[in-house]
N, C-alpha and C positions, 0 to 999 in steps of 0.2 A: 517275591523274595522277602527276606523274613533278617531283618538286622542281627549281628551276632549278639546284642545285647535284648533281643526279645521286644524292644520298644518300639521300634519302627518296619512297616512293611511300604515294600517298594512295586509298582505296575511302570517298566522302563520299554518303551519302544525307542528303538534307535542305538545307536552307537555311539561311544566315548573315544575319542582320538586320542588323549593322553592319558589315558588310564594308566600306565604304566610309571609317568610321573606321578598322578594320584597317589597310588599304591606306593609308591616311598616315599612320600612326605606322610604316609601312615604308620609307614612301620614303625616308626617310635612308640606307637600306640601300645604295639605288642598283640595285636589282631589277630585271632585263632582262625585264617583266611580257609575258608573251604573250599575256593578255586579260586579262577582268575577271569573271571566273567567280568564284564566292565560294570553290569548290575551288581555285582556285588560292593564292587571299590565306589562305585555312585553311592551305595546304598548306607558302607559304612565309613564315609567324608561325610555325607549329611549325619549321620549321627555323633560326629567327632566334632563338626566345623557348623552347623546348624544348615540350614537349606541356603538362605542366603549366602552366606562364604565358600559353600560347597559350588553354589551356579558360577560367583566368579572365579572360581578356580579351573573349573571342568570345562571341553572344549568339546562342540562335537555336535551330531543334531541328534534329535530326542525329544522324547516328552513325556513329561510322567507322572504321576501321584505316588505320592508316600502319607501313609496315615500315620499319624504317633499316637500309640495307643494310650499312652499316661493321660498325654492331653489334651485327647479326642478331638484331634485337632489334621485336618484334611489341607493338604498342597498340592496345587499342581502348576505343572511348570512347562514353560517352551525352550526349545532353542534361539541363538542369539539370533539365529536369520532365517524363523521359522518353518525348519525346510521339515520336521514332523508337525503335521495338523493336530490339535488337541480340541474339541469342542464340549461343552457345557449346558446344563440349563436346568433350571430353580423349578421344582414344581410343589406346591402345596408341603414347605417345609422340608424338601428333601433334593438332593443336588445327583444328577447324575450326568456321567462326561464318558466320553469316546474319542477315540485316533478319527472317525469316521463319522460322518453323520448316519448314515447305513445303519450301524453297530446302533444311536438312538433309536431309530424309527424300528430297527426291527423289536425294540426292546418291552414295545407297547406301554409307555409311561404312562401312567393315568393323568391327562393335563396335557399331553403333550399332541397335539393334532400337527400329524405325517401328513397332511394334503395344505395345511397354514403354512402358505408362499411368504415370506417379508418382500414386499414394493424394492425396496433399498436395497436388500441381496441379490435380486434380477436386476436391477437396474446395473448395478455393478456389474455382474456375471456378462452382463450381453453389453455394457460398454467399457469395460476393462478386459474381460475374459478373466476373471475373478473377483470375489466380493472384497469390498474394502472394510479396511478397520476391526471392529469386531463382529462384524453382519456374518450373516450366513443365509443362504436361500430361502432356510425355515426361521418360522414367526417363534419367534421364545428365545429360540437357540442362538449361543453366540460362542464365536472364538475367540478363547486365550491369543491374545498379541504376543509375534516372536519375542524374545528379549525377557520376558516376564512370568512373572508366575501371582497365583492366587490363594491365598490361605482362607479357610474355612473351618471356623469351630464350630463341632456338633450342634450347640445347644444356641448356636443362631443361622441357620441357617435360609431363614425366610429374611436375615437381613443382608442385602446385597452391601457385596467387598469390590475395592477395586483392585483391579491389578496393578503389579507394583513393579517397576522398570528397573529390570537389574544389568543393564548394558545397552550402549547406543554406538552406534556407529561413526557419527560423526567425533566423540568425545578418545575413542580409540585410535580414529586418527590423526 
């Protein structure tokens, strides 16, 4: 999805619960809305309110990238209680991420070896019945933590970001 202002594109899996609130705290904007997808009113709050004010605002599970073209600058982001998976991972200068690990492995990244186990991801998996924290079963690969999102500017990309915690549970209630 492609912002009404041309500067930011939107990749939303999931669903927005209040989008309908959303979408009238926008209309002051004066927003030439092309429908009422909740991708869209996700799409044009982050471009009105920044991504940050847009997460605390929005309710819902999801997870998504928005690129801003101006200032080639890459987010992505989870729900507050991670119920859409978002996964990640750095290779030789260049970031690529999936709802799925699946969706990596099938992608054939150069650097990224589909049979490299992480210790720590099985460990979890077979004494949790999932992996903790940011782990995941594969060696590289890591998950975006619910609650948060990660910004990535093009022209650093081999330098690791941390993710930044935009909601906690305990502080909500």
């Amino acid at each position: 999805f492609i912002s009404g202002s041309g500067r930011l594109v939107l990749i939303f899996n999931g669903e927005m619960y209040n989008f309908a609130e959303i979408r009238t705290s926008l209309d002051a904007r004066h927003i030439a809305w092309r429908g009422n997808s909740d991708s869209e009113i996700l799409l044009e709050a982050i471009d009105a309110w920044g991504v940050s004010e847009a997460l605390h605002r929005v309710v819902g599970m999801f997870a998504f990238a928005v690129w801003d073209r101006a200032r080639r600058h890459l987010t992505l982001a989870r729900d507050r209680l991670g119920e859409k998976p978002l996964y990640f991972v750095r290779l030789s200068g260049a970031l690529a991420f999936a709802s799925e690990l699946s969706a990596l492995t099938a992608m054939e990244l150069p650097g990224l070896d589909a049979s490299g186990i992480s210790p720590e991801g099985v460990e979890g998996l077979l004494r949790y019945g999932c992996t903790q924290g940011q782990s995941t079963v594969l060696k590289g690969v890591e998950k975006l933590p619910p609650a948060s999102f990660l910004g990535v500017d093009a022209a650093n990309l081999s330098e690791p970001a941390a993710p930044q915690c935009y909601w906690s549970l305990p502080s909500s209630a």
